[in-house]
N, CA, C and O atoms as CSV, one atom per row, in Angstrom:
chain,resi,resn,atom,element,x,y,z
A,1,UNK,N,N,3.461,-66.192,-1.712
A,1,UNK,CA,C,4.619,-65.514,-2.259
A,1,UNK,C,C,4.260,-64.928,-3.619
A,1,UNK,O,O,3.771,-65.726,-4.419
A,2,UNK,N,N,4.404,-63.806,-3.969
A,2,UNK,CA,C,4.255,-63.224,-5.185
A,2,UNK,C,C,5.582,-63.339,-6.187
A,2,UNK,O,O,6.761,-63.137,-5.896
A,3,UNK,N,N,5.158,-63.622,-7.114
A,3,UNK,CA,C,5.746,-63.788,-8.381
A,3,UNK,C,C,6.796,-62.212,-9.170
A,3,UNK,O,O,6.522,-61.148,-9.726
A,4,UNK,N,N,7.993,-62.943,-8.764
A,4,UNK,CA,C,8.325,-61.039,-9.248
A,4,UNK,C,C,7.846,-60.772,-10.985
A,4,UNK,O,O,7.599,-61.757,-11.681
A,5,UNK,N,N,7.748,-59.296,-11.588
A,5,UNK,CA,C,7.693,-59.397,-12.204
A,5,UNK,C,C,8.595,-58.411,-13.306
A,5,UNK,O,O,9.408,-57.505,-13.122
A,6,UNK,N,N,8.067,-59.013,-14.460
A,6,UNK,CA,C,9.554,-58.704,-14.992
A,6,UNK,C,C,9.114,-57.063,-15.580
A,6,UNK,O,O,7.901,-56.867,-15.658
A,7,UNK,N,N,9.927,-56.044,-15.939
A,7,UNK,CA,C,9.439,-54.633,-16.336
A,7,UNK,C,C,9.555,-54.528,-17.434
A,7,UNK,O,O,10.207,-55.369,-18.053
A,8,UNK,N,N,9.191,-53.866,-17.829
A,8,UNK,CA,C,8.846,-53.446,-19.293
A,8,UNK,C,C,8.358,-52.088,-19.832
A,8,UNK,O,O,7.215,-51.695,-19.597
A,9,UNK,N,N,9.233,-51.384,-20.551
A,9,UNK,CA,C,8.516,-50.112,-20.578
A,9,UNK,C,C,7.470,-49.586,-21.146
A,9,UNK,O,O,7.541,-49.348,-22.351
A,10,UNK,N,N,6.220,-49.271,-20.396
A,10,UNK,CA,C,4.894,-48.523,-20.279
A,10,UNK,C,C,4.781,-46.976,-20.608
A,10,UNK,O,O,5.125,-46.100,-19.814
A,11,UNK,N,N,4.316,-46.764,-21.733
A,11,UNK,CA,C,4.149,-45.021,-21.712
A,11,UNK,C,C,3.766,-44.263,-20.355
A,11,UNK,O,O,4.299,-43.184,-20.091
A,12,UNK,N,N,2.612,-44.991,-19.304
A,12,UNK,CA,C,2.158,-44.275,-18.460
A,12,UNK,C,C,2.840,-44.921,-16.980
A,12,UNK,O,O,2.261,-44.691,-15.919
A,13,UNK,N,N,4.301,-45.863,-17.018
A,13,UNK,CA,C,4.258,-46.229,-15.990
A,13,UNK,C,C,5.442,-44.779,-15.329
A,13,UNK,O,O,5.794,-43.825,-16.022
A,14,UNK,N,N,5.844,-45.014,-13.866
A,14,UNK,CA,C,6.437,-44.328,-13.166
A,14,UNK,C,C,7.792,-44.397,-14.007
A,14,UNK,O,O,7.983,-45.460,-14.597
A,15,UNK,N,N,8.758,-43.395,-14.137
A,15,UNK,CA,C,10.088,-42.826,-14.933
A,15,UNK,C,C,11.109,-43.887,-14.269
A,15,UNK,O,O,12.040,-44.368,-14.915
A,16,UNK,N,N,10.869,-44.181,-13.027
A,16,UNK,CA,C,11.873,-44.987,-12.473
A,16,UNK,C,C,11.970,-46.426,-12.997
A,16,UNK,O,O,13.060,-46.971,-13.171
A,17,UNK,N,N,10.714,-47.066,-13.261
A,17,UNK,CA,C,10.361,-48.278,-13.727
A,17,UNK,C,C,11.005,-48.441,-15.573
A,17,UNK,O,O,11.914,-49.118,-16.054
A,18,UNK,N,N,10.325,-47.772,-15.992
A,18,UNK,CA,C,11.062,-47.515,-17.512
A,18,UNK,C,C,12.686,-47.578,-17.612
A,18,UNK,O,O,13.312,-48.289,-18.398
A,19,UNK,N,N,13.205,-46.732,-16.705
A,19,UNK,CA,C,14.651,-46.300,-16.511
A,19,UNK,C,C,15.068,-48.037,-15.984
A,19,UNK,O,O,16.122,-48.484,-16.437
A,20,UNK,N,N,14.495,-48.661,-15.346
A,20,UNK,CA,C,14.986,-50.460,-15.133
A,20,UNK,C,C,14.986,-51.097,-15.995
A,20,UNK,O,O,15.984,-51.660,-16.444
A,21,UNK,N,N,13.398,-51.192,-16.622
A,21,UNK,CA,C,13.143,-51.766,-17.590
A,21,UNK,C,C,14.161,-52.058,-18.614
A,21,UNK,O,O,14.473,-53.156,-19.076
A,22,UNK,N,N,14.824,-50.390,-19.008
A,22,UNK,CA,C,15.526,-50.106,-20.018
A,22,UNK,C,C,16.725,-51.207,-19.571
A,22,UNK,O,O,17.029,-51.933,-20.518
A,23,UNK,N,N,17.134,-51.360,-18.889
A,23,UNK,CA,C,18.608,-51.885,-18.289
A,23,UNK,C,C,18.141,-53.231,-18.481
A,23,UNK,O,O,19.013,-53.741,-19.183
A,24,UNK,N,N,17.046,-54.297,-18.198
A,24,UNK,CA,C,16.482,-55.700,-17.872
A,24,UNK,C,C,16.355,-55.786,-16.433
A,24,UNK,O,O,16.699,-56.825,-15.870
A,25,UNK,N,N,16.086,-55.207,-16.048
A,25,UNK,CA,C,16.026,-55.368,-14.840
A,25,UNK,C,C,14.971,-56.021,-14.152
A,25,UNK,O,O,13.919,-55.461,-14.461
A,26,UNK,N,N,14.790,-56.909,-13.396
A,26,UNK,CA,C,13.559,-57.251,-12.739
A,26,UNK,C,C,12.839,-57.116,-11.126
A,26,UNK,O,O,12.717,-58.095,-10.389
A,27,UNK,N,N,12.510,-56.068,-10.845
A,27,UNK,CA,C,11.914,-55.521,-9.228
A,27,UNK,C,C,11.520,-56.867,-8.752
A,27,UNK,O,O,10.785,-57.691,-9.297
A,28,UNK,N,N,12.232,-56.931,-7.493
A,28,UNK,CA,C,11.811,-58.010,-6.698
A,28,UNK,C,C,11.418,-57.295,-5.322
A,28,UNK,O,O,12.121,-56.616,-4.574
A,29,UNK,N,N,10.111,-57.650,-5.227
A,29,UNK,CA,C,9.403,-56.902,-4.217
A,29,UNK,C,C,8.781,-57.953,-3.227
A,29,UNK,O,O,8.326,-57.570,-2.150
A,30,UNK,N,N,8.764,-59.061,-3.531
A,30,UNK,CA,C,8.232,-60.373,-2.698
A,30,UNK,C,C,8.343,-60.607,-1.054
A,30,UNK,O,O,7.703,-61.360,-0.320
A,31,UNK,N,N,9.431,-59.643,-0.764
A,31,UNK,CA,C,9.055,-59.808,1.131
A,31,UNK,C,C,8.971,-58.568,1.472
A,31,UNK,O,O,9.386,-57.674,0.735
A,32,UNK,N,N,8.457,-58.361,2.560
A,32,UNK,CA,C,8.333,-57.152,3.551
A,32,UNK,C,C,9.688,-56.301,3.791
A,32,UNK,O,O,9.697,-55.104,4.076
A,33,UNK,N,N,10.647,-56.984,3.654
A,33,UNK,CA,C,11.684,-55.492,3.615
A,33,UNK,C,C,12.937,-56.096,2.732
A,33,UNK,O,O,13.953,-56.621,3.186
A,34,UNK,N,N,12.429,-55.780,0.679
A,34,UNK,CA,C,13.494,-56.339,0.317
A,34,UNK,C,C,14.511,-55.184,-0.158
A,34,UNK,O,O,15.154,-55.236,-1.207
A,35,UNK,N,N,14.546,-54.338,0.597
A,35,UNK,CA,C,15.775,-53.382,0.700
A,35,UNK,C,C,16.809,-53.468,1.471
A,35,UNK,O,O,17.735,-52.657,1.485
A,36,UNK,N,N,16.716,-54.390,2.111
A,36,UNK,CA,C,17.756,-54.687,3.492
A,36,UNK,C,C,18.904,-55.527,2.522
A,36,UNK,O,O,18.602,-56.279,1.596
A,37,UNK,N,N,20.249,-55.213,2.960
A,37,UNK,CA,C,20.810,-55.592,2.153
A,37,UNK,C,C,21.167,-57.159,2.580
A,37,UNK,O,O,21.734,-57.864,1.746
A,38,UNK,N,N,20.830,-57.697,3.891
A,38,UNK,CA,C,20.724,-59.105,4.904
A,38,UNK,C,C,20.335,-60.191,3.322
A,38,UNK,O,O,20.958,-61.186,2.952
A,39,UNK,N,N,19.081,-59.526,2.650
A,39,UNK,CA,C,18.370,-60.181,1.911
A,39,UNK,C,C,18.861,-60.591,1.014
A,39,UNK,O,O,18.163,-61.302,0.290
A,40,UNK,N,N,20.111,-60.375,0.679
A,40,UNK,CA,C,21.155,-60.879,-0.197
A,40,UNK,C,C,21.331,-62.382,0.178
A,40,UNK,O,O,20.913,-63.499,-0.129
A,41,UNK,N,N,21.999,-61.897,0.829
A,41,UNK,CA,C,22.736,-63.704,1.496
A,41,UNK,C,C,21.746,-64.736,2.799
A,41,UNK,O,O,22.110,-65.556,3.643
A,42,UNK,N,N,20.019,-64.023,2.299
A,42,UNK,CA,C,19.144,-64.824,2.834
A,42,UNK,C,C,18.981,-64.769,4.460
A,42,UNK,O,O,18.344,-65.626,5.074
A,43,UNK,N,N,19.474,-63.930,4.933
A,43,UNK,CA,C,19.443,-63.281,6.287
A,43,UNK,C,C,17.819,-62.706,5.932
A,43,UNK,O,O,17.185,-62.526,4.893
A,44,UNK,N,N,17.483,-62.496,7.713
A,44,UNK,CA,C,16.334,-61.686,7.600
A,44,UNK,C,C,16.370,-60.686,8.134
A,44,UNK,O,O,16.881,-60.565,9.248
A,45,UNK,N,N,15.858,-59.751,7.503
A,45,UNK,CA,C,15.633,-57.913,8.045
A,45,UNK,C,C,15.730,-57.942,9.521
A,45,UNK,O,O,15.684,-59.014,10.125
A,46,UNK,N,N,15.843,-56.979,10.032
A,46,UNK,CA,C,15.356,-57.148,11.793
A,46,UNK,C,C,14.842,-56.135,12.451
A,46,UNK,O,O,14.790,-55.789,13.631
A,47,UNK,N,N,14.152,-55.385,10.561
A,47,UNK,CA,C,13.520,-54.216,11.374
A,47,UNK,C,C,12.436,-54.837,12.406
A,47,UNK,O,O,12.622,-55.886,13.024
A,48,UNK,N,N,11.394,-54.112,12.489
A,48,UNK,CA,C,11.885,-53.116,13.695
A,48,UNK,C,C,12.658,-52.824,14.649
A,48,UNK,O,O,12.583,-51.824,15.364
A,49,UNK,N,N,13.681,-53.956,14.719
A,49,UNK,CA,C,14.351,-53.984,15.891
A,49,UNK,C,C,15.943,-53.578,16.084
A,49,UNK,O,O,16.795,-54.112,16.793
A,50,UNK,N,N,16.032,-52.504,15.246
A,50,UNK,CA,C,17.770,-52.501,14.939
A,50,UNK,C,C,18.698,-52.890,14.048
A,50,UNK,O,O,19.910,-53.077,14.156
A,51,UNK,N,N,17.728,-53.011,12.894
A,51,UNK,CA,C,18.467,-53.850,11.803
A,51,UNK,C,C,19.189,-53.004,11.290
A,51,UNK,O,O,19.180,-51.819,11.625
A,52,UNK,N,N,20.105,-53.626,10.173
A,52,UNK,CA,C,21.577,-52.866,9.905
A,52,UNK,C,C,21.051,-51.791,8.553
A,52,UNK,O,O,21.764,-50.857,8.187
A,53,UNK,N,N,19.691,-52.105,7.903
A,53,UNK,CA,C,19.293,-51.078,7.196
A,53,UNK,C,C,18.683,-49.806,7.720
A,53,UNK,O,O,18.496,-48.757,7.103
A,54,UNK,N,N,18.402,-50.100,9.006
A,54,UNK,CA,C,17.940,-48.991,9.597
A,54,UNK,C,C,18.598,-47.356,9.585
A,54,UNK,O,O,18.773,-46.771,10.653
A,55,UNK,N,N,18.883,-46.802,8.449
A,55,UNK,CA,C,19.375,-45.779,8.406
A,55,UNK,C,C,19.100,-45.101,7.359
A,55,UNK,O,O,18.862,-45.625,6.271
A,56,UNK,N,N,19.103,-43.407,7.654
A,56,UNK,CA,C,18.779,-42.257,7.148
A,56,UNK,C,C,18.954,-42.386,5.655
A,56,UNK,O,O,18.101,-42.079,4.822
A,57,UNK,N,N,20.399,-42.973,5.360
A,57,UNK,CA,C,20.510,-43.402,3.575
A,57,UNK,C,C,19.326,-44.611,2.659
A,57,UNK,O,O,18.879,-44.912,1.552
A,58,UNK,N,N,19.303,-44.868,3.796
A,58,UNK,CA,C,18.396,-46.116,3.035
A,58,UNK,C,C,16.467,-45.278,2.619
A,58,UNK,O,O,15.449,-45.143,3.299
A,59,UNK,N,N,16.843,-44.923,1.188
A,59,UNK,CA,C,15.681,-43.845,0.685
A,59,UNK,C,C,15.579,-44.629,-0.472
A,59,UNK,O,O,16.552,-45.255,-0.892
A,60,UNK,N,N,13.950,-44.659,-1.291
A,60,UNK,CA,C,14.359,-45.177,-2.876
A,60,UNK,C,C,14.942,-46.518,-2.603
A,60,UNK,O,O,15.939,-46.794,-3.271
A,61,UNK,N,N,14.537,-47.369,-1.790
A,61,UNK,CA,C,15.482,-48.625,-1.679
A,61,UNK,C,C,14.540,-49.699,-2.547
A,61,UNK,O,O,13.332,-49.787,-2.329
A,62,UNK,N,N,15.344,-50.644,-3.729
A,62,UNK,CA,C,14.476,-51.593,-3.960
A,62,UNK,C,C,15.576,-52.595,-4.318
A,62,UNK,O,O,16.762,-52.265,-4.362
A,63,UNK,N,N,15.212,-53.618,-4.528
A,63,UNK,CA,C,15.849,-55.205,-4.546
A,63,UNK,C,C,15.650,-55.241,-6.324
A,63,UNK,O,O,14.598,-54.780,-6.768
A,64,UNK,N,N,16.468,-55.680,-7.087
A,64,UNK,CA,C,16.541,-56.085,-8.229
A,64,UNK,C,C,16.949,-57.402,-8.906
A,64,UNK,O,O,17.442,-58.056,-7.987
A,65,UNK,N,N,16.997,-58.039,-9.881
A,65,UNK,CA,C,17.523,-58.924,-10.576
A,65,UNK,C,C,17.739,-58.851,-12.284
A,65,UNK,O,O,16.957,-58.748,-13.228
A,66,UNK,N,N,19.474,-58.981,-12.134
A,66,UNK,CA,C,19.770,-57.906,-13.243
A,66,UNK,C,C,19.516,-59.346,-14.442
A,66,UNK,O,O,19.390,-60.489,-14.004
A,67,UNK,N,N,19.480,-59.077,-15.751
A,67,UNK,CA,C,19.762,-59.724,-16.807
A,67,UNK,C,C,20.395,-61.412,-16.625
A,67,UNK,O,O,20.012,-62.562,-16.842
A,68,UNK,N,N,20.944,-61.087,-16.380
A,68,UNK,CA,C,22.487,-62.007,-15.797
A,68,UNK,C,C,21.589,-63.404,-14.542
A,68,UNK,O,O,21.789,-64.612,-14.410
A,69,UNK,N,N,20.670,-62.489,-13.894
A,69,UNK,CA,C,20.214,-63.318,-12.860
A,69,UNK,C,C,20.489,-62.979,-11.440
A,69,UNK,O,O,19.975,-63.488,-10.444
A,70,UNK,N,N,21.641,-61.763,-11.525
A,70,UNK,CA,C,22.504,-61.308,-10.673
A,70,UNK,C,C,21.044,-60.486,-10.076
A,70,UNK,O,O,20.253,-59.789,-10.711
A,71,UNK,N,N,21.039,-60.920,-8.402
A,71,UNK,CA,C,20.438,-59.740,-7.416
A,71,UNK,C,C,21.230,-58.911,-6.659
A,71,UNK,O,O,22.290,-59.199,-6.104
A,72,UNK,N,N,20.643,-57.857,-6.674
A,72,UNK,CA,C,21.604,-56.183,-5.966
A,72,UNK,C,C,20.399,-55.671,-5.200
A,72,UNK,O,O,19.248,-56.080,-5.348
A,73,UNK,N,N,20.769,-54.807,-4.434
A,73,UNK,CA,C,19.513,-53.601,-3.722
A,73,UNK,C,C,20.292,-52.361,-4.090
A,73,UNK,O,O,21.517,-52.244,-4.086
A,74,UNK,N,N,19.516,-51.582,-4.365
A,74,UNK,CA,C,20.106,-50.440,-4.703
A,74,UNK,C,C,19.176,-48.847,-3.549
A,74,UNK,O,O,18.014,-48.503,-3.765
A,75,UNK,N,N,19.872,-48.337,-2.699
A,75,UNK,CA,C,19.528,-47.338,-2.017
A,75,UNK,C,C,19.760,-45.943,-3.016
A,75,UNK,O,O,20.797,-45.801,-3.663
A,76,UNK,N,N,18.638,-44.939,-3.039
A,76,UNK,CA,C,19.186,-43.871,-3.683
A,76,UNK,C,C,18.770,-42.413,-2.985
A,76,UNK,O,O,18.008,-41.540,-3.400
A,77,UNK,N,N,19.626,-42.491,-1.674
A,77,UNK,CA,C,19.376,-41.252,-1.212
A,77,UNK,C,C,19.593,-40.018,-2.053
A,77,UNK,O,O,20.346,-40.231,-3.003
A,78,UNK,N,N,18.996,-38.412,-1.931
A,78,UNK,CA,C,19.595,-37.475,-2.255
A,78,UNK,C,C,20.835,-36.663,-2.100
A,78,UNK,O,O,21.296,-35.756,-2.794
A,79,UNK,N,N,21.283,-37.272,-0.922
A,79,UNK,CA,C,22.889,-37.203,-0.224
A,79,UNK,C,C,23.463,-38.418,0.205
A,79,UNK,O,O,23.183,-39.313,1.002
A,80,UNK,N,N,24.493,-38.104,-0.712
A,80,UNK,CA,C,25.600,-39.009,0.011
A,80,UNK,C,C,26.399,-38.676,0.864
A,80,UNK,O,O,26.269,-39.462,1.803
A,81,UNK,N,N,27.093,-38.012,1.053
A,81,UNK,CA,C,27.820,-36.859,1.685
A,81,UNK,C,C,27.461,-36.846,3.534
A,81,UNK,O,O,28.165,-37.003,4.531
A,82,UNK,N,N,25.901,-36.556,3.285
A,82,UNK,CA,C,25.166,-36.388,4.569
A,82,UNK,C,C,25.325,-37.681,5.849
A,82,UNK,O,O,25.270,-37.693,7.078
A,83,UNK,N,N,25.539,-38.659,4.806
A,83,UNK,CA,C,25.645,-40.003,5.008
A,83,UNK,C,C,26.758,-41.141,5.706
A,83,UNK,O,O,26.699,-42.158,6.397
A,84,UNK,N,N,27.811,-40.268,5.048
A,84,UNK,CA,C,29.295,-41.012,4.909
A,84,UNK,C,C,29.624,-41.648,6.325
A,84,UNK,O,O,30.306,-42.672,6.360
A,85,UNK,N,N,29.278,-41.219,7.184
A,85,UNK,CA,C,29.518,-42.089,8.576
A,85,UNK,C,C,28.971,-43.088,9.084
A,85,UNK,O,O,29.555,-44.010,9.655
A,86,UNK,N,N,27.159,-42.911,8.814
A,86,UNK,CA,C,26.504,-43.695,8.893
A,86,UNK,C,C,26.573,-45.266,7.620
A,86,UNK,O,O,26.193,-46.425,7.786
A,87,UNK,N,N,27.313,-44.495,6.260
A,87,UNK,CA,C,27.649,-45.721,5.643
A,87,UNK,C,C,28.988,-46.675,6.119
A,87,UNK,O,O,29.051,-47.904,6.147
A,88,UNK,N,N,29.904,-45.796,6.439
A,88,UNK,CA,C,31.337,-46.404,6.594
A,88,UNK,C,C,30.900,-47.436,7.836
A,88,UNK,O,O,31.490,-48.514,7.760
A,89,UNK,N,N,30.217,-47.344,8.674
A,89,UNK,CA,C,29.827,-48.525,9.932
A,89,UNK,C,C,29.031,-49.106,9.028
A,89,UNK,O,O,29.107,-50.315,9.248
A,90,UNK,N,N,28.260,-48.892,8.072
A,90,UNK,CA,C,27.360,-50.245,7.720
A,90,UNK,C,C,27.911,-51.001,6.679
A,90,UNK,O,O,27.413,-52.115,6.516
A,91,UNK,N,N,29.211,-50.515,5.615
A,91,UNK,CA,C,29.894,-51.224,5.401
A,91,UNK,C,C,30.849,-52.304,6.247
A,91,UNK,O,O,30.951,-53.504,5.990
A,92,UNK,N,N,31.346,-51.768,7.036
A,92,UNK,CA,C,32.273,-52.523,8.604
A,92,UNK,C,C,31.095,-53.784,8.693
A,92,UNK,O,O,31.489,-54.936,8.514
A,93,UNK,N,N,29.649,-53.525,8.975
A,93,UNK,CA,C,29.085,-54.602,9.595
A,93,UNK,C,C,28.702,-55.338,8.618
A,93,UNK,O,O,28.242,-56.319,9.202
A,94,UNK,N,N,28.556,-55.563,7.238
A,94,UNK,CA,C,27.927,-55.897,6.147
A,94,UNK,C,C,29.127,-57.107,5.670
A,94,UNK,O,O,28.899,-58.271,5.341
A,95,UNK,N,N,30.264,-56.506,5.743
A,95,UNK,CA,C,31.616,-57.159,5.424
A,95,UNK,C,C,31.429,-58.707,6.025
A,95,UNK,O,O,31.692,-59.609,5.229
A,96,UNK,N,N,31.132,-58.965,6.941
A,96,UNK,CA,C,31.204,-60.120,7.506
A,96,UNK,C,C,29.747,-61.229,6.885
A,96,UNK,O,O,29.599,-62.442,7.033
A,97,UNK,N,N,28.954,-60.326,6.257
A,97,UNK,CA,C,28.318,-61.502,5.620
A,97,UNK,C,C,28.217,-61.570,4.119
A,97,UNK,O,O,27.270,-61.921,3.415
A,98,UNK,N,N,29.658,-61.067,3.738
A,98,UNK,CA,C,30.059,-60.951,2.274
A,98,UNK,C,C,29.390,-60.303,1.655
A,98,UNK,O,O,29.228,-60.480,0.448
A,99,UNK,N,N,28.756,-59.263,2.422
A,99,UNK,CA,C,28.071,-58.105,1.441
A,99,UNK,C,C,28.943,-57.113,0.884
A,99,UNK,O,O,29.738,-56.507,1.603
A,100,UNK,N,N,28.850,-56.912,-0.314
A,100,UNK,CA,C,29.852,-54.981,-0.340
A,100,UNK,C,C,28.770,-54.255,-0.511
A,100,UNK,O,O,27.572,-54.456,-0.313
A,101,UNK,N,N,29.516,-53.202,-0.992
A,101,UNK,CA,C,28.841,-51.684,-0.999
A,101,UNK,C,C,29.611,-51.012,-2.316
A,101,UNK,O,O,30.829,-51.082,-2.480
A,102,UNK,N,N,28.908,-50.509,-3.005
A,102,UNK,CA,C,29.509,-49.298,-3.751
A,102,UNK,C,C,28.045,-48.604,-4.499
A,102,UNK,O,O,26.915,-49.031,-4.735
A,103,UNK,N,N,28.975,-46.948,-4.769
A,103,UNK,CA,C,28.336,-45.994,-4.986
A,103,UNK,C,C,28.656,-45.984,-6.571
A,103,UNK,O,O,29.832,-46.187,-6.874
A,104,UNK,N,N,27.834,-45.792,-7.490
A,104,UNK,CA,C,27.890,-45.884,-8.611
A,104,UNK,C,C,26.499,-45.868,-9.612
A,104,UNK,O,O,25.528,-46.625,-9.652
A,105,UNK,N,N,26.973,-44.278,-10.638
A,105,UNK,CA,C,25.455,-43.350,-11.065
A,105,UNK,C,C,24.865,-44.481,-12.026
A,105,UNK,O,O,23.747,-44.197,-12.455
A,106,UNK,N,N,25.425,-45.799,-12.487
A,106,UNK,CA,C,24.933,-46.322,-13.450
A,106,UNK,C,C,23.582,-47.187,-13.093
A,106,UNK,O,O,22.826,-47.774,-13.866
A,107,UNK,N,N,23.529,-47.057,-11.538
A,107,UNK,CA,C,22.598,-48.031,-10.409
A,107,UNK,C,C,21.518,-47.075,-11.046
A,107,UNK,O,O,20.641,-47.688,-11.654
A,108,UNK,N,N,21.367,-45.385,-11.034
A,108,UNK,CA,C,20.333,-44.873,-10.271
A,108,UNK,C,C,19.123,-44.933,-11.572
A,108,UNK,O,O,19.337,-45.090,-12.774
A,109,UNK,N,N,17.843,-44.754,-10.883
A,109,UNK,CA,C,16.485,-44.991,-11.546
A,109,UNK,C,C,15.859,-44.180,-10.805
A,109,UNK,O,O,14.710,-44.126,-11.243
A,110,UNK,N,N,15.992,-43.410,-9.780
A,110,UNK,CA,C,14.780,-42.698,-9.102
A,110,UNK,C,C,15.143,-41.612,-9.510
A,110,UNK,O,O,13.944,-41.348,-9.591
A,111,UNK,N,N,15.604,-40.751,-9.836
A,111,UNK,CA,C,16.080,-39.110,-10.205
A,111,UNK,C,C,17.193,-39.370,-10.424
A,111,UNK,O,O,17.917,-39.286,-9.432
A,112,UNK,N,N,17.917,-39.820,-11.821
A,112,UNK,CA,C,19.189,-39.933,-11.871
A,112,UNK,C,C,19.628,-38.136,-11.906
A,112,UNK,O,O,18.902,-37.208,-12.262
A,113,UNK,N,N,21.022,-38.081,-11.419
A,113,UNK,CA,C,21.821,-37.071,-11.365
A,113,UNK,C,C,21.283,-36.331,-9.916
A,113,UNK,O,O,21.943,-35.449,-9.368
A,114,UNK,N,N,20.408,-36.668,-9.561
A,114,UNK,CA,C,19.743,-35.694,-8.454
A,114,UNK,C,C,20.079,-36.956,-7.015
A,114,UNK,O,O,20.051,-36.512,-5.867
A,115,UNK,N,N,20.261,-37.889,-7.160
A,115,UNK,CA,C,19.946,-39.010,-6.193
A,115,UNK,C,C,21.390,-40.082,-6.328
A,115,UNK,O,O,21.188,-40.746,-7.345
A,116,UNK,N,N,22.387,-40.388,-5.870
A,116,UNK,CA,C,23.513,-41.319,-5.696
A,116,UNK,C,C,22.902,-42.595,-5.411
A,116,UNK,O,O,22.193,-42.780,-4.422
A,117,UNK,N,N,23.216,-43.614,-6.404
A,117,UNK,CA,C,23.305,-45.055,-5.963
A,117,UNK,C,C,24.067,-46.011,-5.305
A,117,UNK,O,O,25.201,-46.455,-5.482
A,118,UNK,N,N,23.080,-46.248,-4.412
A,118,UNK,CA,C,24.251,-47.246,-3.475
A,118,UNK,C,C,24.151,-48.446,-3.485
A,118,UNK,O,O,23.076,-48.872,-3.063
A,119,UNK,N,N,25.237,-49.528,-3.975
A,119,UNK,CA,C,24.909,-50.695,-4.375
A,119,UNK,C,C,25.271,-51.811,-3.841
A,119,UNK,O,O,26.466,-52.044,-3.656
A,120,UNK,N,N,24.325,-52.672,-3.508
A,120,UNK,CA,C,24.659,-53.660,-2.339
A,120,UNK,C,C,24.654,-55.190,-3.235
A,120,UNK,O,O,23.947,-55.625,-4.143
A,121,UNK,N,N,25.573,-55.616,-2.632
A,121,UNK,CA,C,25.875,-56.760,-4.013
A,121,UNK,C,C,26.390,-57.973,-3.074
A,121,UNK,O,O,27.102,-57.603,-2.141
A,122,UNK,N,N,26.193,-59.093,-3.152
A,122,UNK,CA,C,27.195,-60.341,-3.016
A,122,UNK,C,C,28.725,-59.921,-3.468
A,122,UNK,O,O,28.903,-59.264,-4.494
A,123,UNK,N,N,29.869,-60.369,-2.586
A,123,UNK,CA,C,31.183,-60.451,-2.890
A,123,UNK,C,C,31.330,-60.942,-4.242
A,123,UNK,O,O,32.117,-60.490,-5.074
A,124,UNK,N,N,30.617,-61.782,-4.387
A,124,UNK,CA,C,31.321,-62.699,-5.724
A,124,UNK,C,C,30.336,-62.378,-6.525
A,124,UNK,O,O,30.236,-63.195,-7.441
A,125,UNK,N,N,29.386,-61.331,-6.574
A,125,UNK,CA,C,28.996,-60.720,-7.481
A,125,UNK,C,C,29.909,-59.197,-8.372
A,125,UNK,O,O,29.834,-58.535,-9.407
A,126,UNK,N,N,30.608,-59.286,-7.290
A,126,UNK,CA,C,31.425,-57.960,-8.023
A,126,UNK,C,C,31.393,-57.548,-9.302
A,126,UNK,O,O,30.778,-56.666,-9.900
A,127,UNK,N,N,32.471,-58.670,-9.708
A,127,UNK,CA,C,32.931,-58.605,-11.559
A,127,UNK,C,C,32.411,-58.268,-12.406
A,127,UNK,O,O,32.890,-57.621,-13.337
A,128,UNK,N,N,30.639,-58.851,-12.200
A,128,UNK,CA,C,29.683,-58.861,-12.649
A,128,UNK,C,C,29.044,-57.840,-12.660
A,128,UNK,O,O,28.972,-57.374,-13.797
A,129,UNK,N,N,28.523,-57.251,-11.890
A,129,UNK,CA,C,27.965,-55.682,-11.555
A,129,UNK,C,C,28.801,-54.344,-12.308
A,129,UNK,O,O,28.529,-53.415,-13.069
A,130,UNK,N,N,29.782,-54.797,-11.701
A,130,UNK,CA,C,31.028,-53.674,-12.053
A,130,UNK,C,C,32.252,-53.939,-12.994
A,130,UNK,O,O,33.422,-53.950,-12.609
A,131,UNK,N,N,31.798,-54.167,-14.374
A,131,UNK,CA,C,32.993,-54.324,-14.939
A,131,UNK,C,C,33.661,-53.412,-15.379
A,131,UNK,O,O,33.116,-52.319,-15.536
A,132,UNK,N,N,35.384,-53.635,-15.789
A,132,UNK,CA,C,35.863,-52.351,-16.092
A,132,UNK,C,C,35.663,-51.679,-17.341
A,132,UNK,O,O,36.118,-50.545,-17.488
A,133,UNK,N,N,35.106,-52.187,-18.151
A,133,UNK,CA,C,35.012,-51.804,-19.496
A,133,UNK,C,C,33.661,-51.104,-19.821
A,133,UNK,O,O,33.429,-50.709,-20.964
């Protein structure tokens, strides 16, 4: 098992990494598909076989751990729009293992303004992720 590690901003590293860094963020990259949002609540992926990440939005996908301790995956397709059907069923199926979903620019690190973040969170992570202030 690899050791996540924590980021830090590098003059020569990739814009996306810096842009985490900046936030505390820590890339957790330790299994084979930690973009699946299953990986939240310790489910396992099922790619290849039909798993519920299996879709066109899921671009730019990486697993994080915010400041707090709090883990999210964050998808950052270039369309959202393109998407909206294929998300509204994977919200429906996600619901039942207390996953949510929300879209929100404060997620994005891969091309902000060019790319929508989609944010996959524990239920009872909400508050936390998304406060109103």
């Amino acid at each position: 098992m690899t050791v996540p590690k924590k980021l830090r901003v590098r003059p020569y590293a990739p814009a996306w990494q810096n842009r985490a860094a900046e936030k505390g963020w820590t890339l957790l990259d330790h299994h084979a598909t930690p973009d699946c949002p299953l990986r939240l609540v310790n489910k396992k992926c099922q790619w290849p076989n039909d798993c519920l990440c299996e879709i066109r939005a899921n671009d730019h996908a990486r697993k994080w751990r915010n400041a707090d301790g709090i883990e999210f995956v964050v998808w950052e397709p270039y369309s959202v729009t393109a998407h909206l059907p294929e998300l509204a069923k994977l919200q429906d199926a996600l619901r039942p293992y207390g996953i949510g979903m929300q879209i929100d620019s404060r997620y994005e690190t891969w091309n902000p303004g060019n790319c929508a973040a989609i944010v996959f969170y524990r239920d009872q992570d909400f508050n936390a992720l998304f406060p109103l202030s």
